[in-house]
C-alpha positions in Angstrom: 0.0 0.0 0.0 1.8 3.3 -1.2 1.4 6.2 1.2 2.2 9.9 1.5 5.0 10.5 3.2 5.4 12.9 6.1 8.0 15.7 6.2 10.4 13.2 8.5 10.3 9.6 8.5 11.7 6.6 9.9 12.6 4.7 7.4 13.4 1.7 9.0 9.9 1.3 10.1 8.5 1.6 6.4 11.3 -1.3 5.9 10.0 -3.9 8.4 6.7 -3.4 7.0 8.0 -3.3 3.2 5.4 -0.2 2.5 5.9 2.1 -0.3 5.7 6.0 0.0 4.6 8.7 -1.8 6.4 12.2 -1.8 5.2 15.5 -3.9 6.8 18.4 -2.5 7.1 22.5 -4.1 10.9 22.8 -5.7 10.7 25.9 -3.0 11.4 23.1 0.1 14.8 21.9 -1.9 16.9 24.9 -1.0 20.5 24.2 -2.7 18.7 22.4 -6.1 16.1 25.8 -6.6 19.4 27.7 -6.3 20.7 26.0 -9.5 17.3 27.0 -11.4 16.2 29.9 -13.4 12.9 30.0 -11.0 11.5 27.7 -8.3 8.0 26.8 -9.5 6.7 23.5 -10.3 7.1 20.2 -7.7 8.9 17.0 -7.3 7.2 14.0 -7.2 9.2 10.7 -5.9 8.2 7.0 -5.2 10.1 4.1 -2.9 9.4 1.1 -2.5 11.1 0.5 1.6 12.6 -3.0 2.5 15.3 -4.3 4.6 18.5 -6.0 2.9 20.2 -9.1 3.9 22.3 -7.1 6.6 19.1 -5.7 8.0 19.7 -2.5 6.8 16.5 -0.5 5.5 16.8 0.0 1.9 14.3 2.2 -0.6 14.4 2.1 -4.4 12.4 4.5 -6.3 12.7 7.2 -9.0 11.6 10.7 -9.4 10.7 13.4 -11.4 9.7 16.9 -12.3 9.8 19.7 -14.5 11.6 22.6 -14.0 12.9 25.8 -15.4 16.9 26.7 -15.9 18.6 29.3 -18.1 19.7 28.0 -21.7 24.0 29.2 -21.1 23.6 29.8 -24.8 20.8 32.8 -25.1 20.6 33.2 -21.6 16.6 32.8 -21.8 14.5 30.7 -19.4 13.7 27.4 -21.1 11.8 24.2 -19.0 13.4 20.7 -18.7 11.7 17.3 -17.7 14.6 15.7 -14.7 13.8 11.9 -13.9 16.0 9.1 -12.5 16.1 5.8 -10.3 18.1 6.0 -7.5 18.3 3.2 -4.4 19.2 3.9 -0.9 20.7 2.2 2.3 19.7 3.8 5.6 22.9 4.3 8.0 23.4 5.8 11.6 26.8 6.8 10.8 29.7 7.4 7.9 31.5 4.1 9.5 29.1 2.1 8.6 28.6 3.6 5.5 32.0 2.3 4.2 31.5 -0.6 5.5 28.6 -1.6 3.0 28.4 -2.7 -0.7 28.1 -0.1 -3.3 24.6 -1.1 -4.5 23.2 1.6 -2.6 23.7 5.4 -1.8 24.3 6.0 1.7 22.2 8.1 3.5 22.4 9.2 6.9 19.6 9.4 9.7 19.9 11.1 12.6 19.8 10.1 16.2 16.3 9.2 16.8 16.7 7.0 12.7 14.8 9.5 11.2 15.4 11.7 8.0 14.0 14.8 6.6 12.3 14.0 3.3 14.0 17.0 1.6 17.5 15.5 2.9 16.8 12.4 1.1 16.0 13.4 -2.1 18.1 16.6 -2.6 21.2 15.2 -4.0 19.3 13.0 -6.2 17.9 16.1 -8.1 20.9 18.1 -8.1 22.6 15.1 -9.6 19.8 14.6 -12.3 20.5 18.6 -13.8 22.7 18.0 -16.8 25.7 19.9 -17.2 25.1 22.0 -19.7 21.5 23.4 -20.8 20.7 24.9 -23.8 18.0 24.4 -26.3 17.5 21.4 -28.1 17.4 23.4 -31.2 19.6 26.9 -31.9 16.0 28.2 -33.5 14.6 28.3 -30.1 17.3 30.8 -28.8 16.6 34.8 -29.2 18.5 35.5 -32.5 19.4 38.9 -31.9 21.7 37.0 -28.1 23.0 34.4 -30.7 24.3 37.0 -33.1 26.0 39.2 -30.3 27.4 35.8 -28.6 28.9 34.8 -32.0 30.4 38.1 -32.5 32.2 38.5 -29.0 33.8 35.1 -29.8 35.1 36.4 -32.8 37.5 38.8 -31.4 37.4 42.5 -31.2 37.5 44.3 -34.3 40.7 45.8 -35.7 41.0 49.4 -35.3 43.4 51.8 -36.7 46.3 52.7 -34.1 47.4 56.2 -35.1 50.9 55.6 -32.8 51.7 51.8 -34.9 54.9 53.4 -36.4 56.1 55.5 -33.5 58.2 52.6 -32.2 60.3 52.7 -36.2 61.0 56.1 -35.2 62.3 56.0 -32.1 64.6 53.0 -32.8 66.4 55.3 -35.4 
């Protein structure tokens, strides 16, 4: 039975029980990823599925998604982008037993009562999901007029007539 999930959770106890989880928070409640975007609307909608590994560690594997707007580094305009991924976590209480685990999962850490913030455990998934560079799929999306003054600044600066060029012949005779 898949359920929304509160602001914190103990994951450990969606484990035992093997329940799945909902999560649809605003873009506004992930701090460091709206940062990286041109504005902050839209949400993020995730999905786990919570069970505990053969170590007894509690595990969720899900994916997310959303759409979201960032500035195309080529015109310098807004432009929207669909972000969606997998990701699987393992639940740890600290970064020494983090190490000591497989690589199959991303560790994530809870905190001292095993409980996380539901913005903590999804953050660094998103960020991670923004591609490197964004621009438009197509250069005819991008405001001509930007494309043309970008493509001239790369060029160079024009040559310009130096009135002093032969001063220096001059002065070495």
């Amino acid at each position: 039975m898949e359920r929304l999930l509160p602001s914190r959770f103990n994951p450990a106890e969606l484990a035992r029980s093997k329940q799945s989880g909902k999560l649809i928070l605003p873009v506004t409640h992930f701090k460091r990823f709206s940062a990286m975007l041109a504005n902050a609307g839209g949400e993020v909608v995730a999905q786990a599925k919570f069970d505990l590994n053969e170590t007894k560690h509690a595990t969720a594997v899900g994916s997310l998604h959303t759409s979201v707007n960032v500035t195309c580094q080529r015109c310098m305009q807004e432009m929207k982008i669909d972000l969606a991924g997998d990701f699987g976590f393992i639940f740890v209480t600290s970064e020494e037993e983090a190490n000591e685990l497989e690589d199959d999962f991303d560790p994530v850490l809870v905190d001292d009562r095993n409980e996380i913030n539901s913005v903590d455990f999804l953050e660094d998934e998103l960020i991670l999901q923004l591609p490197l560079r964004t621009v438009h799929d197509n250069e005819q999306e991008c405001d001509p007029a930007v494309i043309e003054a970008v493509e001239s600044a790369q060029q160079g600066p024009a040559k310009t007539h130096n009135p002093f060029s032969g001063l220096d012949k001059l002065l070495k005779n």
